[in-house]
N, C-alpha and C positions, 0 to 999 in steps of 0.2 A: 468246490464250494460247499460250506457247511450249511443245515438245515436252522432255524431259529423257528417255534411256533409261539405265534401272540395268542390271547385273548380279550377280546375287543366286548365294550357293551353293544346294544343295538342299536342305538344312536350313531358309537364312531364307525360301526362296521358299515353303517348308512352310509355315511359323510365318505366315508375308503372310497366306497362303491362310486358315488354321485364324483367324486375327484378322477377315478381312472374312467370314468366315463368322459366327463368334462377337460380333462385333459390330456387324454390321449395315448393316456398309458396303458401296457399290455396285459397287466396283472397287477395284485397288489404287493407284491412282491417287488414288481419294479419300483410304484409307489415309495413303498419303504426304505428300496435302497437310494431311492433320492433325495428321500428326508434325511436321509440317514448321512449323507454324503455332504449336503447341506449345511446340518449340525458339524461335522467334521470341518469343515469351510471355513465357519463364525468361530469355531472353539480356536484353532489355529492364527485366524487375523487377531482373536484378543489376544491371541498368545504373543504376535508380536507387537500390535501397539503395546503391553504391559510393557514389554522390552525394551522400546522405544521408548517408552517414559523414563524409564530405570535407570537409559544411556547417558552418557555424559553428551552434551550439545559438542558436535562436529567442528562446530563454525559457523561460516556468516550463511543463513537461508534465504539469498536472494535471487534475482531472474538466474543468475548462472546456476545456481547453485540446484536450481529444479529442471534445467536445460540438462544436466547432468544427470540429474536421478529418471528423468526421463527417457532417454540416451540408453542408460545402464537396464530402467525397467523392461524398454522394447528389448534389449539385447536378449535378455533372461528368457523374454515371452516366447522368444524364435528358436530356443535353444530345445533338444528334443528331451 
């Protein structure tokens, strides 16, 4: 694991503080890598609704039709 050092005003190095207190985290290091992982999370889902927009339409989106992405989602979730 590599090292990154921030510099924070005294306000956010407050709000750090008041957050791993309030939530339970170990460090602020944890902190960060939450945020940090989070940001990684949102940048990726836009990445594929964009994608999703972009596609060309499948077909018909009706009850089966989400019976099936449903189906496929659980399958993916269980996969290691």
């Amino acid at each position: 694991m590599s090292t990154m050092n921030i510099s924070l005003p005294d306000d956010l190095r407050a709000f750090v503080d008041q957050r791993i207190r309030s939530e339970g985290y170990g460090s602020s290091s944890e902190y960060m890598r939450e945020l940090i992982r989070r940001d990684r999370d949102r940048a990726q889902l836009r990445q594929h609704l964009l994608e999703g927009v972009a596609s060309k339409p499948l077909g018909r989106m009706d009850a089966a039709y989400f019976a099936q992405l449903r189906k496929r989602s659980r399958k993916a979730a269980n996969k290691p």
